[in-house]
C-alpha positions as CSV (number, residue, x, y, z in Angstrom):
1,X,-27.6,-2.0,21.3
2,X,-25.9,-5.4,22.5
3,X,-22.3,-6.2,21.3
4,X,-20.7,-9.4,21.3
5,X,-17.0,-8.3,22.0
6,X,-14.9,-11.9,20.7
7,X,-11.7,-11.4,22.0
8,X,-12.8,-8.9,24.8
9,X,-10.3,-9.4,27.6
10,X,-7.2,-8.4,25.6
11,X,-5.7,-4.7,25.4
12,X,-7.8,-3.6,22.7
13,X,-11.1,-5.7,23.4
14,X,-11.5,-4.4,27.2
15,X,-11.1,-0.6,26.4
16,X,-13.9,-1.1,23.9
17,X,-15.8,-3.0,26.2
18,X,-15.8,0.0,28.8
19,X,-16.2,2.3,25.8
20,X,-19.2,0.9,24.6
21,X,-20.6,0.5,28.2
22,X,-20.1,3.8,28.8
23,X,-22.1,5.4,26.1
24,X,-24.9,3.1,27.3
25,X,-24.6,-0.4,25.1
26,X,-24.8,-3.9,26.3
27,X,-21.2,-4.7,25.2
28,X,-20.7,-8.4,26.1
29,X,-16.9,-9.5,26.3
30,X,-16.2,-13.3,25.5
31,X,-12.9,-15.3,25.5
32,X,-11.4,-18.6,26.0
33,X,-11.9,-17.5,29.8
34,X,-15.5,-17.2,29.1
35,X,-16.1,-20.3,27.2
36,X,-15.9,-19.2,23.9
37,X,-13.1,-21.3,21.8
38,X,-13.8,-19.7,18.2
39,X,-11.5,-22.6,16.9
40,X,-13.9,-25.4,17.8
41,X,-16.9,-23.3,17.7
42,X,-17.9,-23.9,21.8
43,X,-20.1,-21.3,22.7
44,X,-20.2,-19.0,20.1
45,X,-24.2,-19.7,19.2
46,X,-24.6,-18.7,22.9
47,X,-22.5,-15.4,22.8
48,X,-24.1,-13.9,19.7
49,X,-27.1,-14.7,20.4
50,X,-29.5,-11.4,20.8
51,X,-26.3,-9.3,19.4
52,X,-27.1,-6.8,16.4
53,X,-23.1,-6.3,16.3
54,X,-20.2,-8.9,16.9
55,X,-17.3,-7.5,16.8
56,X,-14.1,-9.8,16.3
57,X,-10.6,-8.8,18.0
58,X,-9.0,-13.1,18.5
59,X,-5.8,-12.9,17.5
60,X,-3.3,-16.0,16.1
61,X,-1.4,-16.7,19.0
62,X,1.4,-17.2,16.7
63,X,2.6,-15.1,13.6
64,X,4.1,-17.4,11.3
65,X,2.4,-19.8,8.9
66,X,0.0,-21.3,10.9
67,X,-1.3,-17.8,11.0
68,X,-3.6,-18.2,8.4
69,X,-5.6,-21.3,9.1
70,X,-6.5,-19.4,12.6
71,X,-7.8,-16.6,11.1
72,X,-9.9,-18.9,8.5
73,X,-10.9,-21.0,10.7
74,X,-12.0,-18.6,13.5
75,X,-13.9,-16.0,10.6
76,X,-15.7,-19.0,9.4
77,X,-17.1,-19.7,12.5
78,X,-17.8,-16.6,13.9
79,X,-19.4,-15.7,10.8
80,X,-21.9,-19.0,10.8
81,X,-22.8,-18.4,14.7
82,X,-23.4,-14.6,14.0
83,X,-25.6,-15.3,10.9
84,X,-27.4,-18.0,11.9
85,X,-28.3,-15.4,14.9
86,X,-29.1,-12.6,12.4
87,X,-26.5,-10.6,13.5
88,X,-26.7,-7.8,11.2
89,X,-23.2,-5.9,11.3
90,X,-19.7,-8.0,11.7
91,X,-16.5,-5.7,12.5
92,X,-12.8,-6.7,12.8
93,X,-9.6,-5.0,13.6
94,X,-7.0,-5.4,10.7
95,X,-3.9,-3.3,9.9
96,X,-2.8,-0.3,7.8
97,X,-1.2,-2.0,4.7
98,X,-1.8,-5.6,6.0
99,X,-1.9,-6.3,1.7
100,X,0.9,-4.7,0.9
101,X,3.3,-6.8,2.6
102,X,3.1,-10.3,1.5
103,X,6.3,-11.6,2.5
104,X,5.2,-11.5,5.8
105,X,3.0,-14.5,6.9
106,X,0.7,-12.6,9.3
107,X,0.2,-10.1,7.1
108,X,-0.6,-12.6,4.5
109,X,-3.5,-14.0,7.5
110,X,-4.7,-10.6,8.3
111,X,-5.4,-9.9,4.9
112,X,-7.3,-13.6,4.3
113,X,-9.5,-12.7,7.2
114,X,-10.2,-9.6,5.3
115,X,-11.3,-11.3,2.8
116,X,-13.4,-13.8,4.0
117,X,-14.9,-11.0,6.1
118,X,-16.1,-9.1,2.8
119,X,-17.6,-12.4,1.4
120,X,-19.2,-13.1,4.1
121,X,-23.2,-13.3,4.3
122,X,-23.5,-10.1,6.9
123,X,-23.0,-6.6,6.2
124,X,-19.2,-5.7,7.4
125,X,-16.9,-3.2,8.7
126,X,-12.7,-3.3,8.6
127,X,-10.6,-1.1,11.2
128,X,-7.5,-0.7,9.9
129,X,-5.1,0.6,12.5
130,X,-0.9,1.2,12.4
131,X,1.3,0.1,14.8
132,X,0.4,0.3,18.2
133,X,2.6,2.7,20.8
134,X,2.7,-0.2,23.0
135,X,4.1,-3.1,20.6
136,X,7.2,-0.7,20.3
137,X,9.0,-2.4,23.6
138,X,8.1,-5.8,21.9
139,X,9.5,-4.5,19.0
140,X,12.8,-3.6,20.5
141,X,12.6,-6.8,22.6
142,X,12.7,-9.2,19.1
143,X,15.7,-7.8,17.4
144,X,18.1,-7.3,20.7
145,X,20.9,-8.7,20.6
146,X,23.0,-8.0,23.8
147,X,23.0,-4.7,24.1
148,X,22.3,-3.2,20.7
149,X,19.1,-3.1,18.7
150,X,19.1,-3.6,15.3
151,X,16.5,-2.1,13.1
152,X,15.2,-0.5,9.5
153,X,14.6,2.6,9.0
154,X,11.2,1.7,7.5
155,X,8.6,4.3,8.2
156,X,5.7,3.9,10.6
157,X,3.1,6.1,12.1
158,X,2.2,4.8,15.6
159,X,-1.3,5.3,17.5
160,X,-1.9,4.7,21.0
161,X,-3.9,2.1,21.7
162,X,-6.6,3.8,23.8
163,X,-7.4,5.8,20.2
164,X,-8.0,2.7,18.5
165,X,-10.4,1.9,21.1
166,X,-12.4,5.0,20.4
167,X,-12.3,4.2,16.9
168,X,-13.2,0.9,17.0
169,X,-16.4,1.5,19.9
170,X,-17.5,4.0,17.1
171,X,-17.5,2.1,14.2
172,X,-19.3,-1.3,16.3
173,X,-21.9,1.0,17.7
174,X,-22.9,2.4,14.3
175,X,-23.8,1.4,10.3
176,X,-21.7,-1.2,8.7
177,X,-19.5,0.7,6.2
178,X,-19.2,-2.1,3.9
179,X,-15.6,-1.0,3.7
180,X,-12.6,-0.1,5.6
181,X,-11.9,3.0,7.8
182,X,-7.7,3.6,8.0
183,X,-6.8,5.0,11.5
184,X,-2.9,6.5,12.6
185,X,-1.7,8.3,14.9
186,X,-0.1,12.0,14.0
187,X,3.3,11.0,13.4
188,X,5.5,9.6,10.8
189,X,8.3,8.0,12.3
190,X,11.3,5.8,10.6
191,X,11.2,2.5,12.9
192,X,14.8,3.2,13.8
193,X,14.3,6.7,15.3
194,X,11.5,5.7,16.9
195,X,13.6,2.7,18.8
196,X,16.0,6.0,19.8
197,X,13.5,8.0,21.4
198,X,12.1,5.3,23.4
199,X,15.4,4.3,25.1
200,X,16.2,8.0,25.1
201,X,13.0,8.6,27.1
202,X,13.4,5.2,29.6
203,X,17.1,4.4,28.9
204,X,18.1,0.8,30.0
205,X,22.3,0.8,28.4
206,X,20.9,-0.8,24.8
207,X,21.1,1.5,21.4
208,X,20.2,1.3,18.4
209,X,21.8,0.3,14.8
210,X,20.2,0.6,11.6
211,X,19.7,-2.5,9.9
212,X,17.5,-3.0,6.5
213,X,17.3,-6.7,7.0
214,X,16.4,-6.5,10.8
215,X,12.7,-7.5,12.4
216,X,9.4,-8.5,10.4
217,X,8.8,-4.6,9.6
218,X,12.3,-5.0,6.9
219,X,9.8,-7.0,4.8
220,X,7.3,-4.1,4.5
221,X,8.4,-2.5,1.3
222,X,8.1,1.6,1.2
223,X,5.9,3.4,2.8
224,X,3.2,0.3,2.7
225,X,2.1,0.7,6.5
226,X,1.8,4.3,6.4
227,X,-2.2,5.0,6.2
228,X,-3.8,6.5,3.1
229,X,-4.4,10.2,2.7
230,X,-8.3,9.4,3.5
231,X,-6.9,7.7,7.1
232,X,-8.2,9.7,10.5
233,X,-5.8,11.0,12.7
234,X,-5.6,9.9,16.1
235,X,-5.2,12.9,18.2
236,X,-2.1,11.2,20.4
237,X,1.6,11.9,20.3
238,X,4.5,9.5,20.8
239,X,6.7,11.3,22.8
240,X,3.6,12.8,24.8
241,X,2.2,9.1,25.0
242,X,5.8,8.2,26.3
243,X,5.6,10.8,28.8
């Protein structure tokens, strides 16, 4: 089938590009390098058109509260083009728990595109994916401060990105669920720990405190990004991904 990829240049949107190609589809990446600005709406009719699945992975380049009109805005464009095309399955990539953390303002934008998603005239599917291996050096980076680290001990339960790739290929190259798959990876990890074993594995002279009120993830109440006991498990490892 032919897949408009939105968003298809960045980490997640090229592996499923390749994915897709692989098992025979016409996956078709766009981006604002391709002449696709799902803000403004330029060339979206032309890079849905023919598409039975468009599959959305733009991102808010920023995380605070102009979050949310990006994610309206784009979705209500994206959604027009792919209708007015009779696109006939829509998917996005959301995150594990994305409504259970409100104080957060891109979490609050997550779960609006969500939304609008679902009310939306195609038929839909929602990837909901943890934390991604690879955001934990980002993750480190934002809460440095000379050389110590402060973060919570709130619990998370990584997955490489290459397996939300799989998951994601799979789900745009088949039925809309008209619902939401949950995907993690095999291990539950308090953020803290996992900050340890990272420098422990690539040590650079910071370490680690524990801090409740440190980084975005101290707004995440409980265990609200751990996936539900329905979630697949991703068959990768930290420490082995580290490795």
């Amino acid at each position: 089938m032919k897949i408009a990829v939105i968003g298809g240049t960045g980490l997640i949107g090229s592996q499923v590009v390749e994915k897709l190609a692989a098992a025979g589809h016409e996956a078709v990446p766009h981006a604002p390098s391709t002449g696709v600005d799902v803000l403004t709406g330029e060339g979206l009719a032309q890079a849905v058109a023919g598409a039975e699945t468009v599959l959305n992975l733009t991102n808010s380049p920023t995380f605070d509260d102009a979050s949310p009109a990006f994610f309206r805005t784009s979705m209500d464009n994206i959604l027009a083009a792919s209708a007015e095309a009779g696109v006939g399955h829509a998917v996005i990539l959301s995150i594990v728990g994305v409504d259970l953390v409100p104080d957060l303002d891109y979490y609050r934008a997550k779960t609006l595109q969500e939304d609008i998603l679902k009310a939306g005239p195609i038929p839909y599917s929602v990837v909901r994916a943890t934390q991604f291996m690879e955001f934990m050096q980002p993750t480190l980076a934002m809460t440095t401060e000379g050389d110590t680290v402060r973060l919570p001990a709130t619990p998370i339960q990584p997955i490489a990105a290459r397996d939300v790739s799989d998951a994601v290929a799979g789900v745009a190259a088949g039925s809309p669920l008209n619902g939401t798959l949950n995907i993690a990876g095999p291990d539950v990890f308090p953020l803290d720990e996992l900050g340890r074993i990272t420098l422990a594995a690539h040590p650079d002279g910071r370490s680690v405190v524990t801090d409740a009120t440190a980084g975005m993830f101290a707004a995440a109440p409980d265990n609200a990004l751990l996936p539900p006991p329905d979630a697949r498990i991703a068959p990768t490892h930290y420490r082995a991904w580290l490795a």
